[in-house]
N, C-alpha and C positions, 0 to 999 in steps of 0.2 A: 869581083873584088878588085879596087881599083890597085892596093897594097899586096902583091904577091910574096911578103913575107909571112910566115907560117910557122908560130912558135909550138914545137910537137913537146910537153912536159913529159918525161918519161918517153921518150925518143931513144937512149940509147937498150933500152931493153928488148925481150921476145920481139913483141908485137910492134914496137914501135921504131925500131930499127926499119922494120920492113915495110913500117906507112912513109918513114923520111924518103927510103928507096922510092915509093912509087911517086909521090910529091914531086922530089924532083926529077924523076921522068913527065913528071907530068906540066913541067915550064915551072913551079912552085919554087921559093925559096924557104927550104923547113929551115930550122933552127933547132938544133935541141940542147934542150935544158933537163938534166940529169944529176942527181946524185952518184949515181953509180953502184946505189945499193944493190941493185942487182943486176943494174945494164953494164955493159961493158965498150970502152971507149971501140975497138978493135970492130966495134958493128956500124960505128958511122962511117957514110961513106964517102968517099972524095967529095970537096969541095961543100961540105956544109959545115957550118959554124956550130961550136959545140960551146955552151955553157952550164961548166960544172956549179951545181948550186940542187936549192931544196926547196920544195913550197912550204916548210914548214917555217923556213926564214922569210917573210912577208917582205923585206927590202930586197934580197935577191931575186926573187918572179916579179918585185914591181919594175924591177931594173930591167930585165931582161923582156918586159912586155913593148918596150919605148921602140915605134916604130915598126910596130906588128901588124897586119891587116886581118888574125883568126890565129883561135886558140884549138890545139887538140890537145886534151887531157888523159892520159893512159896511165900517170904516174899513181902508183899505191901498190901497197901489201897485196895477196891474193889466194890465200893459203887457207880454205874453208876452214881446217880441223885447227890452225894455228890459231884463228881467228877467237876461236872458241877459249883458249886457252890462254892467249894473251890480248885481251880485247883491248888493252890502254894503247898497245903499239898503233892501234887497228882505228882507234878513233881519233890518235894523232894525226898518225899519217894520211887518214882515206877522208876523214871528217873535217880535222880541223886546218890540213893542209889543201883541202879544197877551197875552204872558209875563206883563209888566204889569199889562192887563187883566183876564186871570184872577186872580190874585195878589189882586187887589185886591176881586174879585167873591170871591171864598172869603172873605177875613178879614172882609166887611159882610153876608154870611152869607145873599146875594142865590141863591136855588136855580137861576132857570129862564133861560137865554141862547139866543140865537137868532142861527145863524153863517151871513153869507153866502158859501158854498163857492163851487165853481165848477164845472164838465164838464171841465175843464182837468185834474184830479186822473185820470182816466179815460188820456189819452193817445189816440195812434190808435184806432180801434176795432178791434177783433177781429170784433163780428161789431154788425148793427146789426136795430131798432132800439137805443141802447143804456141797458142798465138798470143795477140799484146796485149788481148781482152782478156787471158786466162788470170785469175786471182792472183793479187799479191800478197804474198807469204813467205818471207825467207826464213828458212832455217839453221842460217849459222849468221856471226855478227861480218862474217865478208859481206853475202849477201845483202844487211842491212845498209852497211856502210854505202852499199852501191844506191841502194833507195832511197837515204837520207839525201846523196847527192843527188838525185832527180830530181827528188821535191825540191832541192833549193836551186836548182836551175829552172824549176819551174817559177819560183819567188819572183827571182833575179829577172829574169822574162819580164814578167809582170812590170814588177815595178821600176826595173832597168833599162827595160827596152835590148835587153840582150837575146840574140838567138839562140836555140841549140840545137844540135841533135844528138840522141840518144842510143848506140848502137848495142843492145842486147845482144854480147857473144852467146853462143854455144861451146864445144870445146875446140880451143884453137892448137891445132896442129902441124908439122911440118916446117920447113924450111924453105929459104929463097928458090923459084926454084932455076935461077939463073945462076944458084951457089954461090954470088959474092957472099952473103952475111951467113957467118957458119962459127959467129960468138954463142956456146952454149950459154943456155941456162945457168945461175949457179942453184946447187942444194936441189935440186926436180925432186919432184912428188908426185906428177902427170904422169899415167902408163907408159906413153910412147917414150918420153926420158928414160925410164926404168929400164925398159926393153932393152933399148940400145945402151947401156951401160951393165947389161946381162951382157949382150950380143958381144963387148970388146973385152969381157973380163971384170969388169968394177964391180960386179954383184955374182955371187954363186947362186943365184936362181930370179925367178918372178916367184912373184907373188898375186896369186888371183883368189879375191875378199869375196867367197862365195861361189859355187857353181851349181845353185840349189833355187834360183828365180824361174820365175814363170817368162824363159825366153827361149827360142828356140835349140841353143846350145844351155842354157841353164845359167851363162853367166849376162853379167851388167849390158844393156843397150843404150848408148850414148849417139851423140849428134857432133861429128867430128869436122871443123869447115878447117881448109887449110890458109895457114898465117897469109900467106900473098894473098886470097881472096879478099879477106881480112881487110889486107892494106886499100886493095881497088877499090873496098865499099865504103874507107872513108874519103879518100878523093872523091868518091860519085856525092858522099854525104856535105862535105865543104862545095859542091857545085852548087848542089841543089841549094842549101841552104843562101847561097849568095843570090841566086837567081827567085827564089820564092816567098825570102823572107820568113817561113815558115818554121815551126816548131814541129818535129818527128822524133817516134819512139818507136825503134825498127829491131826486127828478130836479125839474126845472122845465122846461119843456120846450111842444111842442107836437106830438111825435111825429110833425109833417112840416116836411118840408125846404125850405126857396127857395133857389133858385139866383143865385149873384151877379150875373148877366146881368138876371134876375130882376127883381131889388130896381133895377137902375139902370136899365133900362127902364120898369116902373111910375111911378119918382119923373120921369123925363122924360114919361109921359103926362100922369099927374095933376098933375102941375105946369105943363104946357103948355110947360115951359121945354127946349131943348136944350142939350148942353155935348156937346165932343168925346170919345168914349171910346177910350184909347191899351193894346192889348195887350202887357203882358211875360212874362218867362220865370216860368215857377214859383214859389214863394217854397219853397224846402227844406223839409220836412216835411209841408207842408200835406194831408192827407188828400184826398179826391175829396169821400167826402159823412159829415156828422155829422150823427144827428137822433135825439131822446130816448125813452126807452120811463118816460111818466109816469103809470104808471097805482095808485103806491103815492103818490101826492100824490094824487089822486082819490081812493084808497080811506079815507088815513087822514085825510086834511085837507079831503075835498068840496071839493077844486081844481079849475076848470075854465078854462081859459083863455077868456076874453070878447072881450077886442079883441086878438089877434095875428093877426088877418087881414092881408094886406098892406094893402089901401085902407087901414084906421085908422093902420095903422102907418107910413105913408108920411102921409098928413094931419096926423097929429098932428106927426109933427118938422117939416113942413112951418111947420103953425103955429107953432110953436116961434123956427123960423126967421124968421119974420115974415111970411109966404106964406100969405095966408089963402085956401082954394080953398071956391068955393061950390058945394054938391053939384047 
């Protein structure tokens, strides 16, 4: 990429904070363009250019594309059960401000984009580990929203001559783990948020949705990759893509499981801290156990997950939170 500019949409949030980080460790100049809805300015890091705005305003992302050499897209809502409940938010923001998006990346004539999908696009599994062949079926309108934007990048491809890759998270986890970006979450919903806001006080309990599944301890089995890896496998995906020209739909994953019981016992050792944990009924649909078959991020990106161990992943949000634990 001869333009080492690098517009991250949804840059100052979770996950995207942590791609600007590796970017510009990695010689990249990110850029991010943010609303702020949920990102927070306080996670970008020295010396990269922040531009507040919105893709759902079509003249601000055309603006902000001028002199770009590659798009990463992270920006949208992500809230299954929200999704459900308010779908108009869900096909603004995730649908028709991608619409936008591309629109605008076609006419500045920008080739190579890098989308963050989800495992959500998948649905239950059929059979597991699960990989990019496994059937598509989502079950809540986030998940769609992520598939409607594949297929229209795969359009855009087609008839644009635009690139892209596709990176299917699993559940992204953890914090920096060099502890500069330690901007929470607002409003979490994700276990390990919960946890750690049991762990300082803001919640008088956890809550675990079932301990009645067919899994070894009886609750939920999830596929937990931590946010820095995260970031590495989209630097590895903007390489690849400059060098190969090619079109990829890649797992992120860690191809094993933790069990919800799991993650809230470990953060109660390592932490030293106790909080009460309160059993309920099921949550509807929720599967027994999800976990990824990533072995086409390895082959074409030399991905290798580093720190999704749980201790890192339980430390670092720890830190995050203000808990500093010494090894």
């Amino acid at each position: 990429m001869n333009n080492n500019k690098v517009l991250v949409v949804g840059g100052a949030g979770y996950i995207g904070s942590h791609v600007v980080k590796e970017l510009f460790k990695n010689g990249y100049q990110p850029i991010v363009f943010d609303n702020l809805s949920t990102g927070k300015k306080e996670n970008i890091i020295d010396g990269v250019l922040f531009i507040e705005g919105d893709i759902i305003n079509y003249d601000q992302i055309k603006e902000a594309l001028d002199g770009v050499g590659a798009v990463i897209h992270l920006a949208g809502l992500k809230s299954a059960g929200q999704s459900m409940i308010e779908p108009e938010k869900y096909a603004t923001g995730n649908i028709s401000g991608t619409i936008n998006l591309l629109n605008a990346v076609s006419l500045s004539g920008i080739k190579n984009i890098i989308f963050s999908s989800s495992a959500a696009v998948y649905g239950n599994p059929k059979y597991l580990p699960i990989d990019e062949n496994h059937p598509i079926e989502p079950i809540n309108f986030y998940g769609q929203t992520k598939l409607i934007t594949e297929d229209l990048l795969k359009w855009y491809s087609q008839i644009k001559g635009i690139n892209y890759v596709a990176l299917r998270y699993f559940n992204a986890v953890g914090y920096d783990v060099e502890g500069e970006i330690k901007g929470l979450e607002k409003n979490p919903s994700n276990l390990l948020p919960v946890v750690m806001e049991a762990i300082i006080g803001q919640r008088d309990h956890v809550e675990i949705l079932g301990d009645d599944y067919d899994t070894p301890d009886g609750t939920c089995i999830r596929d937990y990759v931590h946010v820095s890896d995260l970031a590495d496998a989209h630097v590895r995906a903007l390489k690849y893509i400059d060098q190969e020209n090619k079109n990829i739909i890649v797992n992120l994953g860690t191809a094993n499981g933790l069990s919800v019981r799991q993650i809230v016992e470990a953060a109660k050792k390592i932490s030293k801290m106790d909080f009460p944990v309160k059993i309920s009924p099921r949550r509807l649909g929720d599967p027994a156990k999800i976990f990824s078959d990533s072995t086409r991020a390895r082959e074409l990106l030399g991905w290798q997950p580093k720190h999704s161990d749980l201790d890192t992943i339980i430390k670092t949000t720890l830190g995050a939170y203000g808990i500093i634990i010494n090894s």
